[in-house]
DRENDREN-327468 format. One record per residue: residue number from 0; residue in three letters; z, y, x of N, C-alpha, C in turn. Coordinates in steps of 0.05 Angstrom, whole numbers, plus 32768, in hexadecimal, padded with zeros to 4 digits. Atoms other than C-alpha are relative to their C-alpha. Layout:
BEGIN
[r NUM ala [Z Y X] [Z Y X] [Z Y X]]
...
# end
This chain:
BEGIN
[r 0 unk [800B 7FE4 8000] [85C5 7851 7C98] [7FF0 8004 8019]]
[r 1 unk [800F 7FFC 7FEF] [8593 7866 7CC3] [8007 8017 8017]]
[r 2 unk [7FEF 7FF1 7FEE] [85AA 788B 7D07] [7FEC 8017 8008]]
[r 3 unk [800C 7FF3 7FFE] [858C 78BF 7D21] [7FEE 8000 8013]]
[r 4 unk [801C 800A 7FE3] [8566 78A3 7D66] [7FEE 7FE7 7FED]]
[r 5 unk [8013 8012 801B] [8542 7876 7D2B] [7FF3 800C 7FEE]]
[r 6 unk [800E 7FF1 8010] [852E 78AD 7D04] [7FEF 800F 8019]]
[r 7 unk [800C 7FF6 7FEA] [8518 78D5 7D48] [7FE7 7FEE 8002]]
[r 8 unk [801B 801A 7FFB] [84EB 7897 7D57] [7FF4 7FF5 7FE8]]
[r 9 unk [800C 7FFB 801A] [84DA 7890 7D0B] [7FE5 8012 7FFF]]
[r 10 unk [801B 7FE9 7FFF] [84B6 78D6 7D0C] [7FF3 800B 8010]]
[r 11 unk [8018 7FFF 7FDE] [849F 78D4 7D50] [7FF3 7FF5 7FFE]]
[r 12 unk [8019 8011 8003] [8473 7899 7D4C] [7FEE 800F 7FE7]]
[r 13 unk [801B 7FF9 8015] [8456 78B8 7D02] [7FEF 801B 8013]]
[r 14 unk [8005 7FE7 7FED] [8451 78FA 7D33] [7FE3 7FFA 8013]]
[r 15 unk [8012 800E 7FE7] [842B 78D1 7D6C] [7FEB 7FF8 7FEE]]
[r 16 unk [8017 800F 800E] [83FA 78A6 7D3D] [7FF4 8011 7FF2]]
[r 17 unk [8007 7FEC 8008] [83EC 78DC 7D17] [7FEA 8015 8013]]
[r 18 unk [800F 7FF6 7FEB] [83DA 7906 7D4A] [7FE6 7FF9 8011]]
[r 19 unk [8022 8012 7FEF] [83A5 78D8 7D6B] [7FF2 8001 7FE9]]
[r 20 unk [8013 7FFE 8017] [8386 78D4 7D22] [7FFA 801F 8004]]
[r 21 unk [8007 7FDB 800E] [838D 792A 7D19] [7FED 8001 801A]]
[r 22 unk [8009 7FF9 7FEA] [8373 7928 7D68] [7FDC 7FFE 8000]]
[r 23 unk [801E 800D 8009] [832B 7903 7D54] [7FF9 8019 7FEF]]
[r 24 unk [8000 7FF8 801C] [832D 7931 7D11] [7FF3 801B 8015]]
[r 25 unk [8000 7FE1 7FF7] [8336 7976 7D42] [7FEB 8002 800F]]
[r 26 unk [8017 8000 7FEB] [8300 795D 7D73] [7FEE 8000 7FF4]]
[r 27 unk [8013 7FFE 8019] [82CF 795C 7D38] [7FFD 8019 7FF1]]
[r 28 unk [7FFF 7FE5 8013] [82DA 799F 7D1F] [800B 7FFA 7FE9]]
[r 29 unk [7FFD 800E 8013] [82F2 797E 7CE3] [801D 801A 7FFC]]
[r 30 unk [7FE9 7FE6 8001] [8321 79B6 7CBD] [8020 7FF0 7FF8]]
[r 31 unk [7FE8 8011 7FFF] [835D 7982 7CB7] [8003 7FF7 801D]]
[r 32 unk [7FFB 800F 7FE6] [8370 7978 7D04] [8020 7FF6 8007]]
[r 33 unk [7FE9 800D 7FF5] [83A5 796A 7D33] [8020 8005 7FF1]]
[r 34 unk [7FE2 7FFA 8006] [83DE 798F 7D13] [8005 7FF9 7FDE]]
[r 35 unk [7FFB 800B 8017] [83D2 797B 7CC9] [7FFB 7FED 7FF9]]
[r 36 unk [7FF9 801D 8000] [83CD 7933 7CD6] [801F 7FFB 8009]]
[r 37 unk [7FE3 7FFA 7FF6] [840C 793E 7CFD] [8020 8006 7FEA]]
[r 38 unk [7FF9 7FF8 8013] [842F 795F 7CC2] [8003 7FF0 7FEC]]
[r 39 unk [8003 8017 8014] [841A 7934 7C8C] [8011 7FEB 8007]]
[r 40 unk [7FE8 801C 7FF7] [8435 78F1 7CB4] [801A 8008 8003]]
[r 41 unk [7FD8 7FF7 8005] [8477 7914 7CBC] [800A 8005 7FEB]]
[r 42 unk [7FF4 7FFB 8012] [8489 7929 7C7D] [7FF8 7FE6 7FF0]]
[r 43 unk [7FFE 8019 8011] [8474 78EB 7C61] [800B 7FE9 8011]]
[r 44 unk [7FEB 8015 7FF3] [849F 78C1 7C99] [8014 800C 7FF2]]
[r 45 unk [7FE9 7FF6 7FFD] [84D5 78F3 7C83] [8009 7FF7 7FE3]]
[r 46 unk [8001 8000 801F] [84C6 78E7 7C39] [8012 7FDE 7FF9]]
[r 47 unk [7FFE 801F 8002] [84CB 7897 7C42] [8021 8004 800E]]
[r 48 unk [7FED 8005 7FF0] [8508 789E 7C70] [8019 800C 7FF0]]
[r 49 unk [7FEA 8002 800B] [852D 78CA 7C3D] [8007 7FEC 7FE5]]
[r 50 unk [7FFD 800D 8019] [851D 789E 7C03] [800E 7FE4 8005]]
[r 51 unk [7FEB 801B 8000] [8541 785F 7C26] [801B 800C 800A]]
[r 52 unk [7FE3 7FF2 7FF3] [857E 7893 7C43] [800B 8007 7FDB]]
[r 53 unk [7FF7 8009 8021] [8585 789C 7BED] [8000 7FE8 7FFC]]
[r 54 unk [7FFE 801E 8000] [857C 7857 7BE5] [801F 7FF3 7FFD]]
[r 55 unk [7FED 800C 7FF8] [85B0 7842 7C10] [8025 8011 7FF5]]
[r 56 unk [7FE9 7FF5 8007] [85E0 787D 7BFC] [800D 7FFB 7FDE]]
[r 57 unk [7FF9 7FFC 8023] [85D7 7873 7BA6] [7FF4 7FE7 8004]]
[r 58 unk [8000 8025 8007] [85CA 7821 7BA6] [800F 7FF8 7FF4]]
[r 59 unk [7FEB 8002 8011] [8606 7818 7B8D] [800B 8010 7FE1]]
[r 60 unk [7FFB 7FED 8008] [8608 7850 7B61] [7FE8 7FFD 7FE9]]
[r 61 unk [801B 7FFD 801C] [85BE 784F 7B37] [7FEF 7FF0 800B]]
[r 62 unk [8012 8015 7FF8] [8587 7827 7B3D] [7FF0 800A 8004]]
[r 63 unk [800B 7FE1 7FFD] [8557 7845 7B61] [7FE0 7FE8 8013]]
[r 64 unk [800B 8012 7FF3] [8514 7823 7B7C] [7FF5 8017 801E]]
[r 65 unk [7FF8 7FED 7FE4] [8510 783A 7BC7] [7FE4 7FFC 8008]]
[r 66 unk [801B 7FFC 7FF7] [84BE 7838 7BCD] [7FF9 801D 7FED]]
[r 67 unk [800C 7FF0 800E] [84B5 786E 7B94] [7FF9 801B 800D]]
[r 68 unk [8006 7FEB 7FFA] [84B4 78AA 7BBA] [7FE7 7FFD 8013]]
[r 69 unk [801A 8002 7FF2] [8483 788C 7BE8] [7FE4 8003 7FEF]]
[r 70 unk [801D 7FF9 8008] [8451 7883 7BBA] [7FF9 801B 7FEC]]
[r 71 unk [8005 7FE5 8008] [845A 78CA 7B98] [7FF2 8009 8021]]
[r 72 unk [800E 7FF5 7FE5] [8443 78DD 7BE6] [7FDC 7FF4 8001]]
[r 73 unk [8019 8007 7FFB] [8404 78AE 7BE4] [7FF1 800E 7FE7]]
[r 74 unk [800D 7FF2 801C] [83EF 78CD 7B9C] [8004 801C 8001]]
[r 75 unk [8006 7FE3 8002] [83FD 7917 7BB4] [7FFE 8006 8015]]
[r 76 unk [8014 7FF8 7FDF] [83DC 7916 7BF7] [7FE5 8008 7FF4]]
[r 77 unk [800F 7FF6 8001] [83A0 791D 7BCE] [7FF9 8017 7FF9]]
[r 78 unk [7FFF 7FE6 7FFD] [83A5 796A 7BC3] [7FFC 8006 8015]]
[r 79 unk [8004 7FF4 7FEC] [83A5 7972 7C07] [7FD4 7FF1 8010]]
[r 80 unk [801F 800D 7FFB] [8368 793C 7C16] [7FE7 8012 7FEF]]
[r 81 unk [800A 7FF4 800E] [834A 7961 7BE1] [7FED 801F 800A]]
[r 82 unk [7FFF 7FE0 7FEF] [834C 79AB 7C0B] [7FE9 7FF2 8017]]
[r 83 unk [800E 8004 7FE5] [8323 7989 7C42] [7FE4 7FF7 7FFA]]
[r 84 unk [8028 8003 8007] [82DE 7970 7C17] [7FFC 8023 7FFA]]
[r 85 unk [801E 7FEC 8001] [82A5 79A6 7C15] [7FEE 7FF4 7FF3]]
[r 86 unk [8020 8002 8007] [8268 79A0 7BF4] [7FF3 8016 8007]]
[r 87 unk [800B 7FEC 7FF3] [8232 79C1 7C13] [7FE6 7FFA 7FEB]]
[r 88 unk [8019 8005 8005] [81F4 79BC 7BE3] [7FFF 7FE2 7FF5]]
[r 89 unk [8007 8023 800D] [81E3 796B 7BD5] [8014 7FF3 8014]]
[r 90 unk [7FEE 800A 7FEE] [8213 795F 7C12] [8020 8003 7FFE]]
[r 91 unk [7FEC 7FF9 8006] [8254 7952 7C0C] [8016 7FF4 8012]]
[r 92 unk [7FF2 800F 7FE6] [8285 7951 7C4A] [801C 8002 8000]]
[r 93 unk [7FDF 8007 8001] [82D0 7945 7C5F] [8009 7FED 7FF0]]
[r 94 unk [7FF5 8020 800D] [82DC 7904 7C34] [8012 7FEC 801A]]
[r 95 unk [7FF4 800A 7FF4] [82E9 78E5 7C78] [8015 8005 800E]]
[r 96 unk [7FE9 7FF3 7FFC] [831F 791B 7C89] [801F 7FFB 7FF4]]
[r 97 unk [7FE9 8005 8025] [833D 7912 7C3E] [8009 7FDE 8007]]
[r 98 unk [7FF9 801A 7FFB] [833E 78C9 7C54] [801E 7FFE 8018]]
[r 99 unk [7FF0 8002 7FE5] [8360 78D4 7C99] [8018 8006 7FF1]]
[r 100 unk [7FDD 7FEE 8006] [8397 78FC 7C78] [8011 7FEE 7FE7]]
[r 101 unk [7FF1 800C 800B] [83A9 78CF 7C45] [8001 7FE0 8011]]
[r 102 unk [7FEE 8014 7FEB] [83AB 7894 7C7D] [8019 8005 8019]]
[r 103 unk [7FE2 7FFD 7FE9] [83DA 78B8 7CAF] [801B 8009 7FE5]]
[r 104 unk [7FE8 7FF6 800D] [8402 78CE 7C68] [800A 7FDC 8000]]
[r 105 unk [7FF4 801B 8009] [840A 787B 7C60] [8015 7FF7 8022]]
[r 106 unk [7FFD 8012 7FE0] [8413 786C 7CB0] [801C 8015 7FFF]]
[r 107 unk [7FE7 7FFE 7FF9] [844D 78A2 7CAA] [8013 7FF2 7FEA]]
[r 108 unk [7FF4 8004 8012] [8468 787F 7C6E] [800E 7FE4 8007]]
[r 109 unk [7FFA 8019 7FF9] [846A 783B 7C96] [8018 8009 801B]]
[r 110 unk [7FEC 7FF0 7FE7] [848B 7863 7CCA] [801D 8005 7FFA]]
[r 111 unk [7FE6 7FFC 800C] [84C4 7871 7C9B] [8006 7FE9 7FFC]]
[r 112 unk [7FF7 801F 8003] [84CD 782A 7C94] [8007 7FF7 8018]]
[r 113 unk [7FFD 800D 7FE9] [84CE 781C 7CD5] [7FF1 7FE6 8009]]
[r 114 unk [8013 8011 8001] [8497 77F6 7CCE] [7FE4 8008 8014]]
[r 115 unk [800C 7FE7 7FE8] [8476 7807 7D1A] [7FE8 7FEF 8000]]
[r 116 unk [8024 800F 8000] [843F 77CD 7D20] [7FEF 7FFE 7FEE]]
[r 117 unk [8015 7FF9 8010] [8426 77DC 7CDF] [7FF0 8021 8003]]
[r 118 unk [8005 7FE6 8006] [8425 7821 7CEA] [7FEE 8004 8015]]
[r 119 unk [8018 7FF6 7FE3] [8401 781E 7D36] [7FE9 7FE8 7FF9]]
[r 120 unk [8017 800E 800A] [83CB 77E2 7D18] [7FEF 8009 7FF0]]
[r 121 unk [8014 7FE7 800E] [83BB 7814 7CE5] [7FF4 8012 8011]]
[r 122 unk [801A 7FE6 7FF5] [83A9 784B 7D11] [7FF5 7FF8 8017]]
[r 123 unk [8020 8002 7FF6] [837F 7823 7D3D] [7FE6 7FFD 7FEC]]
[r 124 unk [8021 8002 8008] [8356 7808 7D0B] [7FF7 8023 7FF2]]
[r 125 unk [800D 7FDF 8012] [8357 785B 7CE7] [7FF0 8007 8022]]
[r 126 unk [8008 7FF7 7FE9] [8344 786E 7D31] [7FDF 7FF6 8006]]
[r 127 unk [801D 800A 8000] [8310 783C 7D39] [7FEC 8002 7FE9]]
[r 128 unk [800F 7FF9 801C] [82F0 7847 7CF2] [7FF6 801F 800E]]
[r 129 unk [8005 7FEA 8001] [82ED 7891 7D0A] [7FEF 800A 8014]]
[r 130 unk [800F 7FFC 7FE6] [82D3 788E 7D4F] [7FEB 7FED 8002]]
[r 131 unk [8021 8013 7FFF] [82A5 784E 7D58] [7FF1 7FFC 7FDF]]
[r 132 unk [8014 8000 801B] [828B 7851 7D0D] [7FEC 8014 8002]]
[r 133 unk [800D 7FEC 8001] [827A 7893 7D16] [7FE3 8004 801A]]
[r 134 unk [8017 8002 7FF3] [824B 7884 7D4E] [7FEB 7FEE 7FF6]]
[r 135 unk [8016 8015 800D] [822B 7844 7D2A] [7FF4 8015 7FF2]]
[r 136 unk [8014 7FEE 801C] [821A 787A 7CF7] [7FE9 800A 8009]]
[r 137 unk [800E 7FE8 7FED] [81FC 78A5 7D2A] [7FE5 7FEE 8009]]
[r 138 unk [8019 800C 7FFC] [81CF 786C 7D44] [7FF5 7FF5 7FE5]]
[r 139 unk [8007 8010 8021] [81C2 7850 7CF5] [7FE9 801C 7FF7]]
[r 140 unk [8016 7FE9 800D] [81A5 789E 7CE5] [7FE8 8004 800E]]
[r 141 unk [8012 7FFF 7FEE] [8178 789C 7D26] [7FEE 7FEE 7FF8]]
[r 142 unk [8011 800D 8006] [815A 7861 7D10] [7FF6 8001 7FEA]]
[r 143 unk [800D 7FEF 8016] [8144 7886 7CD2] [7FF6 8011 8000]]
[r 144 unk [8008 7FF1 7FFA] [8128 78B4 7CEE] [8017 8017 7FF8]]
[r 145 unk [7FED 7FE7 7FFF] [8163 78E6 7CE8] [800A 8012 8016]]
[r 146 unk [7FF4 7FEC 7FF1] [8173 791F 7D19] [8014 800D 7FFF]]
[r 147 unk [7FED 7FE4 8002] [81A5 7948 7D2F] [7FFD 800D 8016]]
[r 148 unk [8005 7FE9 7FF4] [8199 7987 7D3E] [801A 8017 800A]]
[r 149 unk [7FF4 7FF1 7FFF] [81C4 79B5 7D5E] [7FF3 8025 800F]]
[r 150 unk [8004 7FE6 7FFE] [81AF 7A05 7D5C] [8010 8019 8002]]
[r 151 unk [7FE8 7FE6 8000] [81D6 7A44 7D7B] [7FEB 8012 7FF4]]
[r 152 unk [8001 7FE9 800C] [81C3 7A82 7D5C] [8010 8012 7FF9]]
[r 153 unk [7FF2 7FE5 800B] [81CE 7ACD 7D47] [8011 7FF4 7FE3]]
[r 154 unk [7FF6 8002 8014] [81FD 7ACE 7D11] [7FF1 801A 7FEA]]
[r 155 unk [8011 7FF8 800C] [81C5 7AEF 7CE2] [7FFD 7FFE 7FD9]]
[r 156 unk [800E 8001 8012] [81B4 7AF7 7C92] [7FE1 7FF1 8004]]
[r 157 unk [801D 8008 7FFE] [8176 7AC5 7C84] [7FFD 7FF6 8016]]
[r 158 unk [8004 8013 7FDD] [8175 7AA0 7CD1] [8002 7FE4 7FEB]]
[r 159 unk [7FFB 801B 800F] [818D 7A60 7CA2] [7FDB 7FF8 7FF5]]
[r 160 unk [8004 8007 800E] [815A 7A6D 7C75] [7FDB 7FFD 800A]]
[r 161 unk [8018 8006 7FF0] [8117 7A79 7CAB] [8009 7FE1 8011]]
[r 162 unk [8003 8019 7FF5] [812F 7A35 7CCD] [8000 7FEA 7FE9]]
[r 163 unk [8003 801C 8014] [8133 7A0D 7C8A] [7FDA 8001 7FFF]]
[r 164 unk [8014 7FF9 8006] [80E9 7A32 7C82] [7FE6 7FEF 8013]]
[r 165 unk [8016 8004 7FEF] [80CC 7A1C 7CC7] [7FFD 7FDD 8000]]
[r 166 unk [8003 8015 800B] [80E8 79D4 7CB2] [7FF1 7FF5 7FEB]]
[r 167 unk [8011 8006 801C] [80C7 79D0 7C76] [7FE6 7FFF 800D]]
[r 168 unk [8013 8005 8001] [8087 79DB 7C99] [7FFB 7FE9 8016]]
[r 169 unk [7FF5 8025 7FF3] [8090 799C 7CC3] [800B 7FE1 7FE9]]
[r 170 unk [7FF7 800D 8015] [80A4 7977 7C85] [8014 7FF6 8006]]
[r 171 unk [7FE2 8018 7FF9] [80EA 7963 7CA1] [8018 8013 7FE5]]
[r 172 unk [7FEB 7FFB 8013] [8126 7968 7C6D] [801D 8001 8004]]
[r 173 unk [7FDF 7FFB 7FF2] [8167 7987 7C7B] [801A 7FE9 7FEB]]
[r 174 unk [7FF0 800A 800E] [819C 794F 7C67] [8021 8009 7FFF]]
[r 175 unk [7FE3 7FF2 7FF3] [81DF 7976 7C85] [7FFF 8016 800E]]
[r 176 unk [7FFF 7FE9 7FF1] [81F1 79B8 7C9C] [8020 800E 8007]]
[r 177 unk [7FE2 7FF1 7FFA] [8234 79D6 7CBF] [7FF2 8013 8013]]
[r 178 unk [8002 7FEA 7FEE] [823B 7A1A 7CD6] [801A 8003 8011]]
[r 179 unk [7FEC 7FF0 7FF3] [8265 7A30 7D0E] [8003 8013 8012]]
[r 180 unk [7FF9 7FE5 7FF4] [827F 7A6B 7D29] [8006 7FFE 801B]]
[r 181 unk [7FF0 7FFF 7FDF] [827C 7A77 7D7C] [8008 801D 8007]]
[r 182 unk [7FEA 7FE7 7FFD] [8290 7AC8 7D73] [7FF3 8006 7FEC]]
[r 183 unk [8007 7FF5 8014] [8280 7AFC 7D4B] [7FE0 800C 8000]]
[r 184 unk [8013 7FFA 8006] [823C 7AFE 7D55] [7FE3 7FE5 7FFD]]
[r 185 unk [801B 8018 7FFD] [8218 7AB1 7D5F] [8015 7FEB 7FF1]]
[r 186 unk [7FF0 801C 800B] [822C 7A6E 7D39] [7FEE 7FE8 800A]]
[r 187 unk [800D 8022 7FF5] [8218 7A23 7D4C] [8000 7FFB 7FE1]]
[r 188 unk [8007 8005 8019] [81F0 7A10 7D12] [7FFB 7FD9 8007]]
[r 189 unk [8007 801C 7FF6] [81EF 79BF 7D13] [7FF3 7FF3 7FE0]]
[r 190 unk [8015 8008 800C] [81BB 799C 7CE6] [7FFE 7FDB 8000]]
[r 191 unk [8001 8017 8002] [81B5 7955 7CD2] [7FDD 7FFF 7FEF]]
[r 192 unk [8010 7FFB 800A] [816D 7952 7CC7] [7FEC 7FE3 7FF2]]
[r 193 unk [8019 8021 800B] [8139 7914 7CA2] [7FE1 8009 800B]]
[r 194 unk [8020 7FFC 7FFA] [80E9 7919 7CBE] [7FF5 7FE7 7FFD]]
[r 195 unk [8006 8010 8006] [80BA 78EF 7CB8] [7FF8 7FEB 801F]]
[r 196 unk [7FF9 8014 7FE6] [80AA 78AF 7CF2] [7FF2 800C 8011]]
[r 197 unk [8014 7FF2 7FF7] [8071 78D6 7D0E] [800F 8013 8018]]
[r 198 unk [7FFA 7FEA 7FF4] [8099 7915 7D22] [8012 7FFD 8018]]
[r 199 unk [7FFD 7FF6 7FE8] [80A3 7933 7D62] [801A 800C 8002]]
[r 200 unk [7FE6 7FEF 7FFD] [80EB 794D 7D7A] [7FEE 8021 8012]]
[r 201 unk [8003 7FEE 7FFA] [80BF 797A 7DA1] [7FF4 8014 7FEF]]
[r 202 unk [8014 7FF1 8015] [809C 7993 7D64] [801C 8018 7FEF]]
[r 203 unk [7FE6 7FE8 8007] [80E4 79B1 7D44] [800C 8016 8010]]
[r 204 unk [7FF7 7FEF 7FEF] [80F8 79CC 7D85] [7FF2 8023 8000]]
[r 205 unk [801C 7FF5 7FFD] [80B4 79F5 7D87] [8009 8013 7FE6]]
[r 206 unk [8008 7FED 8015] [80BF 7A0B 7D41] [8016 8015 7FF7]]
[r 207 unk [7FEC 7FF1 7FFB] [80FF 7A24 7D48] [8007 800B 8010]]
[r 208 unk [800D 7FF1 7FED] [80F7 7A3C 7D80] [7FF6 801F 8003]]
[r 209 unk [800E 7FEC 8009] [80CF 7A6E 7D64] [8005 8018 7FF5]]
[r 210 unk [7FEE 7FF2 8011] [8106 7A8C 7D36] [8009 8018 8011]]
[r 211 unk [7FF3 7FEC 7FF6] [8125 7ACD 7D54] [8019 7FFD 8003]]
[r 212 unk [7FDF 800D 7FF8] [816E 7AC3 7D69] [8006 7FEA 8009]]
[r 213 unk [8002 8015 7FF4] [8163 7A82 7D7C] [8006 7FFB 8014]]
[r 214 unk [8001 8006 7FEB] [8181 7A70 7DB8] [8005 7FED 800C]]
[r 215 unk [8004 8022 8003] [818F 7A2B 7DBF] [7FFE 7FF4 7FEB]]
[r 216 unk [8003 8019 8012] [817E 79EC 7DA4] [8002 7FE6 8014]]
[r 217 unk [7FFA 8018 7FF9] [8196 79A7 7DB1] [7FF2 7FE7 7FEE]]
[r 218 unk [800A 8020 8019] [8176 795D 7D90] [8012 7FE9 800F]]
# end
């Protein structure tokens, strides 16, 4: 039977690994962070940990296969992965969230096993998938001519819809858009934009620029 400085260090480690995944997630704005990566790996260490504490107590007693409850956990994490895609228009984001959360639900499930070098090999390579991929990407869109724009602004009716306007006459094409909130009166509008090889970063600045509320812009 399993003691209880074994279970402590069980759902500590899913706690810890977890956490460095939710920590990436929270530094991204990403609406799944630190504390419901955290969550997830624990109740699914706790899930694995009671299904071999049954196990061991009814073995004798019924026949009982002592992985089943785990994989009811990997097949109803997606309700929650689910809560974290958006579609915004032709764009469609948080997949890599919905991802994260059903790898820290597996890494706490190896955790209930006591299975620690599978569980810390997983979350380097989830770590590294999340952090150095995400920059390859970053230089992969540049060399496509892809931008990112970052714009503060009034929090306004129609401000969205004069900066898609002054794009259009530049022919660049909005491929991504997140809004966020810095109080109750300005948001950081960030933009993933396509133009063509020709164009000028100083030519967007200029044209947005122009907009009223406008008060920064970043490329």
């Amino acid at each position: 039977m399993t003691g209880l400085l074994d279970v402590l260090l069980r759902l500590g480690t899913a706690a810890v690994l977890a956490g460095l995944v939710g920590l990436e997630r929270e530094t991204s704005n990403r609406p799944a962070g630190f504390r419901t990566h955290i969550l997830v790996s624990v109740a699914s260490s706790l899930v694995m940990i009671g299904n071999l504490y049954a196990f061991e107590l009814l073995k004798y007693q019924a026949n009982m296969d002592p992985m089943r409850l785990g994989a009811q956990v990997i097949s109803g994490i997606g309700f929650l992965g689910a809560g974290t895609i958006l579609k915004e228009g032709a764009t469609i984001r948080g997949l890599t969230t919905a991802a994260s959360l059903w790898s820290v639900a597996c890494i706490g499930l190896v955790c209930g096993l006591g299975f620690y070098s599978g569980a810390i090999c997983a979350t380097i390579f989830v770590l590294l998938s999340l952090i150095t991929l995400n920059k390859i990407e970053v230089v992969i869109n540049k060399k496509r001519q892809y931008l990112h724009l970052i714009i503060k602004s009034v929090d306004k009716p129609g401000q969205l819809g004069k900066i898609g306007i002054e794009l259009g006459k530049l022919n660049v094409a909005i491929k991504n858009i997140s809004i966020e909130p810095i109080d109750e009166y300005n948001v950081i509008i960030k933009l993933v934009l396509k133009g063509t090889k020709d164009l000028k970063p100083e030519d967007i600045i200029k044209a947005i620029t122009s907009i009223d509320g406008i008060s920064m812009i970043e490329i």
